[in-house]
N, C-alpha and C positions, 0 to 999 in steps of 0.2 A: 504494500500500500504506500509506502515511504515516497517511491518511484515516481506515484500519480502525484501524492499529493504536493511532491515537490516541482512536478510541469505545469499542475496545477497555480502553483506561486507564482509560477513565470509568466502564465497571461497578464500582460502588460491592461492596465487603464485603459476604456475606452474600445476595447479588443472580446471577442468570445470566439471560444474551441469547444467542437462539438466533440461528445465524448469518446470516440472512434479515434477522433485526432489527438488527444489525451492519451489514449491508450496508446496507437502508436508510437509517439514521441515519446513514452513513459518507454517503449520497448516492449508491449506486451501488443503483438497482433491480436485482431478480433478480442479484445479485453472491453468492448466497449461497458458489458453489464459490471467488469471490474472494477471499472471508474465509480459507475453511478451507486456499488456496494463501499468503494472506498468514501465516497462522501458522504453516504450514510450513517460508517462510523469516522467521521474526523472527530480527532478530540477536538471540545470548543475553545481551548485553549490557543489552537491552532491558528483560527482567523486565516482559513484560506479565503479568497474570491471565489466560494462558490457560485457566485452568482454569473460569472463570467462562462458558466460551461452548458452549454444547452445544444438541445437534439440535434441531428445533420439538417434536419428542414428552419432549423434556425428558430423553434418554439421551443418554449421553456419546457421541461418537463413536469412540471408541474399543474393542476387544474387551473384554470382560467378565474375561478372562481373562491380561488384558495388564498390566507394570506401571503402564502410562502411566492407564492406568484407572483402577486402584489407587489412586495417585496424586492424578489429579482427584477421586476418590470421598472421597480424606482429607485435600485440601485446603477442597473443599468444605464438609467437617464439622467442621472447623476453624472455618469462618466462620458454623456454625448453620444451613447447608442442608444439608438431609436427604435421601438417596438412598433410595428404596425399591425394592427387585427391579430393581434397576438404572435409576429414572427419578426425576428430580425432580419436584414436583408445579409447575408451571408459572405457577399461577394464583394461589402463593402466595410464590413467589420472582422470578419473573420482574423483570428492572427496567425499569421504566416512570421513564423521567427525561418531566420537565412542560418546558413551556417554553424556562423561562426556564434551569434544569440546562443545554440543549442550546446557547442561542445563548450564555450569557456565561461558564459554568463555564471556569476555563482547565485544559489537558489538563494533570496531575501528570507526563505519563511525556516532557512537549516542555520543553526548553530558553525561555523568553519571550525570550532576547537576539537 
């Protein structure tokens, strides 16, 4: 879990990764239900951006009508991603890290000692 939730730290402000793409970068193909069990147990200590990681069709995974939606939808708008009829546009927010982001960025949410 260490894995996700440390790729998970790395979605930058402003950015969402759907959980396939989590998973991969994490290193774990087809892990996508991996993801969505790692954030069900983060410790709340953690303070990842879960809100930053939502379905490949770019909707939350969450009910429409749920606070946790809510939530994600006005975290998100916060950081200048735009929810429309409940979907982000994918192709405008998605985060796409290059390279070099992936091998030497160090993770914000790990300890380095």
């Amino acid at each position: 879990m260490r894995r996700i939730w440390e790729t998970i730290a790395e979605i930058p402000p402003g950015s969402v990764a759907n959980y396939g793409q989590v998973a991969e970068i994490a290193g774990i193909p087809r892990g996508a239900r991996q993801v969505g069990y790692a954030l069900r147990h983060t410790p709340r200590d953690l303070e990842l951006p879960w809100h930053r990681v939502v379905q490949a069709s770019g909707r939350s995974a969450f009910d429409p009508n749920s606070g946790a939606f809510r939530k994600q939808r006005d975290r998100l708008a916060d950081e200048g991603v735009v929810m429309l009829n409940g979907r982000i546009d994918m192709n405008r927010y998605r985060w796409q890290p290059d390279l070099d982001e992936l091998l030497w960025k160090p993770s914000s949410a790990w300890d380095e000692t």
